[in-house]
N, C-alpha and C positions, 0 to 999 in steps of 0.2 A: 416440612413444606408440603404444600397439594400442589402435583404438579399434575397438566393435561399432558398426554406427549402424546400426536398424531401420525401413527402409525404405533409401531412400537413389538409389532410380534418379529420381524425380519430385521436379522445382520445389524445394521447399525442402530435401529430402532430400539433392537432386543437387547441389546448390549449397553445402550444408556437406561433401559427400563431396570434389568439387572442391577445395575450399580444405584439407581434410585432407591429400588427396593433397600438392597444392602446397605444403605446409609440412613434407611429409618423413614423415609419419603412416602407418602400417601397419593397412590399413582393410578389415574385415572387414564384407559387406553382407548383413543379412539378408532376404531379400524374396522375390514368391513369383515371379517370375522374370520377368524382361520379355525382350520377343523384340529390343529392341535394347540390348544390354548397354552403357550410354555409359563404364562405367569395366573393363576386361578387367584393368587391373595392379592392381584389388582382390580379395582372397577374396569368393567369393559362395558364400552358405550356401540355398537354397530350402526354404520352407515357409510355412505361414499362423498368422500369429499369435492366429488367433481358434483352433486348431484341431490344430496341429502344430508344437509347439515342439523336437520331440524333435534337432533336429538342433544346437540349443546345448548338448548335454548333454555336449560336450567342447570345451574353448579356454579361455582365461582372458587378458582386456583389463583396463586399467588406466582405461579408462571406456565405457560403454553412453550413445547418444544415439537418443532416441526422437522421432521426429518424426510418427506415425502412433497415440499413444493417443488413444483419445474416450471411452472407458469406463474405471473405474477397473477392470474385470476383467481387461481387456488389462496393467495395470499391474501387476497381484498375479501374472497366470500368468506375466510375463516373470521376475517377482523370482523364482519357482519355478523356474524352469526353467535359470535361472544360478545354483542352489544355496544355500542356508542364507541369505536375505534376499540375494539378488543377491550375493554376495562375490564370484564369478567373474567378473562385469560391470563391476569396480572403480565409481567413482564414478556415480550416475544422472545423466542429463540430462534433463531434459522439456523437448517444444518446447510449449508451451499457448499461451496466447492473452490481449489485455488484455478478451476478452472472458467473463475468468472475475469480472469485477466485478459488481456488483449496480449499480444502476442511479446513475449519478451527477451529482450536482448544479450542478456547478462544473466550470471548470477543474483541474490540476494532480495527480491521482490521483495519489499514488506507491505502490510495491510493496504496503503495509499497508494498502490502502482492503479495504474490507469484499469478501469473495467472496459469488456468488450463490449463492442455496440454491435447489434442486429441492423443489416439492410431493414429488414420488415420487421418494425415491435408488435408487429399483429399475429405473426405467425404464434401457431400455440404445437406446430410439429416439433418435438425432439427428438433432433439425431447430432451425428458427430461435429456438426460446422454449426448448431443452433444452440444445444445443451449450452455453453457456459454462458453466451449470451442473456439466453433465457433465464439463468441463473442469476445474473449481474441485477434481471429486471425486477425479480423475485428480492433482490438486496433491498432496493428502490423500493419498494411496495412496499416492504419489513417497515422500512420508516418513516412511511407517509400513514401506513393505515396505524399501527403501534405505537410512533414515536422515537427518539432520541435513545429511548431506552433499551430499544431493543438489541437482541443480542446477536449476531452472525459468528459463525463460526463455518473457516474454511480448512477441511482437511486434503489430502492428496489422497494419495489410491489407499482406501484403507484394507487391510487383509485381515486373514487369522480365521477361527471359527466361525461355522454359519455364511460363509463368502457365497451367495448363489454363482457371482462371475466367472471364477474358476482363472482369472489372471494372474495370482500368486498363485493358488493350489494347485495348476498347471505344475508350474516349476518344481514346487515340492514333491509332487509326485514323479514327475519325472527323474529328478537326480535324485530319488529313494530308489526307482526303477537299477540304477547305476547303468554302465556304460560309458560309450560316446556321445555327451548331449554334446547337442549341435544352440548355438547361440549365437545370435547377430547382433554385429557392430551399427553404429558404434560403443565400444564397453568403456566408454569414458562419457557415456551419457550419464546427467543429473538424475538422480530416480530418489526417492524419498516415499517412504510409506507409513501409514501409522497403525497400529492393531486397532481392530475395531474393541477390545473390552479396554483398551488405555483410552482411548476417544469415549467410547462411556464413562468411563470414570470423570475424565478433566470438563467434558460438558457438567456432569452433573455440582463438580467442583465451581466451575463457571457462576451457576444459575443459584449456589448457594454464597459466594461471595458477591452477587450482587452486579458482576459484570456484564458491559455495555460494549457498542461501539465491534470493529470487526477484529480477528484473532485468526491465524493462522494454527491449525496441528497438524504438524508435519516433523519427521523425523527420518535418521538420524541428521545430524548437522549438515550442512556440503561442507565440504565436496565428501558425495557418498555418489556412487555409481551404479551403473547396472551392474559391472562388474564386480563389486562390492556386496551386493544383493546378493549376486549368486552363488560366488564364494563362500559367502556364510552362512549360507542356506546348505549347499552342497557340506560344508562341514558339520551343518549338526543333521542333517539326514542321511546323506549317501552312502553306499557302503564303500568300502575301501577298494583304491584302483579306478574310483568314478573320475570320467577326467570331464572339461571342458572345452569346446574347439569352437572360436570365434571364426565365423565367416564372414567379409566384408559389407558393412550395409549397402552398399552401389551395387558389390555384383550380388548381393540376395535379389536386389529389389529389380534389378535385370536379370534377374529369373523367375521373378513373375509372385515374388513373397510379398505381399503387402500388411500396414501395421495390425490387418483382422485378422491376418493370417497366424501374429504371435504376439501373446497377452506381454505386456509390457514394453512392446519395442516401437517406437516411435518415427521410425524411418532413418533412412542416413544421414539425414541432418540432425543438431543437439537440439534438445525440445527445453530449455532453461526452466519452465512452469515445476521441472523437478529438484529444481536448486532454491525456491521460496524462504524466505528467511523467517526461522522461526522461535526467535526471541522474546517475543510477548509471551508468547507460549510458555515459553523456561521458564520465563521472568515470577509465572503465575505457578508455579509447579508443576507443570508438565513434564512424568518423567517417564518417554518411553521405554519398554522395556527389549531386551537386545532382540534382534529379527531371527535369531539361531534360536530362540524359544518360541516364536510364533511359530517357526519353521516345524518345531518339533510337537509342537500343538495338534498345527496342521494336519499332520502326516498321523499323528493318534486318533483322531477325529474323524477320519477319511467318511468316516460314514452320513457326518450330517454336513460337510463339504466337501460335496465333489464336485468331479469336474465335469460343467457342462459336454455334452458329444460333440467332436469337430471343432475344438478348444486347443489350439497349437499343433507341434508339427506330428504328423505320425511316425512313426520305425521307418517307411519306404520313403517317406516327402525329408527326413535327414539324410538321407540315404543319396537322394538326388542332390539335394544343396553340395552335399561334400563332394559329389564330382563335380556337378557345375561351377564351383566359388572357390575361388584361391586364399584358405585360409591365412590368417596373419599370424 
């Protein structure tokens, strides 16, 4: 197949390009250029999508994969600029997010749970209370400029190599550190993650069988927790003797921790968004692989994912928590 994928040098981008290539795929990248090019045997096409599309106004793919919309404007100039409702982009792809749900009550979301609504669908700011909105509107856009056929795919937090966030690679690197890692409740919170080279794989699987309509990849099953995460993480990195000490979400967050403060924790309340049911996904071959091998990925790799500076707690800020919070 000739596929366009818009972005495609970063994390999630790179990781569906990667497995395009590897499956024999004629992969055109559109991006505004990076100074280390990791794929040279793809077309690389340069420009910005907010600004200069002109350089698609010739080629014609049999599917367009977008991994880089956050505004649904981004989604209307692409369909423009690949001709009469994207025709010359063959089928769309959206990468979005399970974070275009509106707030959920329960376990088991599947594709059809309600989308969140924006106060303002004008606003084109993303930040923490606009992102899945924006993303919901980005869906919207996918199949009005596209059509029917288009494709959405909503993954959860995905990790593994190349992570710029540094929200798993936090924790792998800390429970390799070993010690007292310090960890807040609640540890019965939903959490699900998918690697990003298993997420390149089943998109590219996706777009080679033909698939339409929205999709959840998210892993492992629920009930998987935070606690579950770390566990299994701490077992294939830590060294031996590494323990874990849960502090209470209420008295963290009354001592002043908030959820910037540590990658993955969501406050003292359950956040369900990490309980998403994702069955279509299996249904199609989606078959993540265990988190104690991204873990271990991780932690080999350290060098092209690290951890941003100021990315969870440091040695004296655990230090504080454990007097201030009455472990459970």
């Amino acid at each position: 197949m000739r596929l366009l994928v818009i972005g495609g040098t970063r994390f999630v981008g790179r990781h569906i390009v990667d497995a395009a290539l590897a499956a024999g795929h004629e992969v055109t990248l559109f991006h505004r250029g990076a100074a280390d090019d990791p794929f040279p045997q793809a077309e690389h096409r340069h420009g910005d999508r907010d600004g200069d599309l002109a350089v698609l106004a010739e080629g014609e793919w049999d599917a367009t994969i977008d991994v880089c919309a956050y505004v649904p404007r981004q989604v209307r100039a692409l369909g423009d600029a690949l001709g009469l409702s994207g025709g010359r982009g063959g089928r769309y792809v959206l990468v979005s997010s399970v974070s275009v749900y509106a707030d959920a009550e329960g376990p088991g979301a599947t594709e059809d749970a309600p989308l969140a609504v924006l106060e303002d669908e004008d606003t084109e700011e993303v930040t923490g209370e606009t992102y899945g909105g924006l993303k919901a509107l980005c869906e919207y856009a996918a199949v009005e400029v596209f059509g029917t056929s288009a494709l959405v795919v909503r993954p959860t937090y995905v990790v593994g190599p190349y992570d710029p966030t540094g929200r798993y690679t936090y924790w792998v690197q800390r429970l390799a550190r070993g010690g007292e890692v310090v960890a807040v409740g609640p540890r019965e919170q939903p959490m699900q993650v998918v690697d990003g080279r298993d997420l390149g794989a089943f998109v590219v699987r996706l777009v080679e069988d033909g698939a339409s309509g929205a999709v959840h990849v998210a892993g492992p099953r629920s009930p998987y927790t935070l606690e579950d995460l770390l566990e299994e993480t701490r077992a294939a990195v830590a060294p031996e003797g590494t323990t874990i000490t849960w502090v209470d979400g209420a008295a963290a967050a009354a001592a002043g921790v908030t959820p910037a403060d540590l990658p993955l924790w969501h406050g003292p309340d359950l956040d369900w968004l990490g309980a998403v049911d994702p069955a279509a996904a299996f249904a199609r071959g989606f078959a993540p692989r265990p988190v104690g091998e991204t873990a271990a990925d991780v932690l080999a790799e350290r060098e092209v994912t690290p951890v941003p500076d100021g990315t969870g707690f440091s040695p004296e800020r655990e230090a504080e928590l454990l007097e201030a919070a009455e472990s459970l």
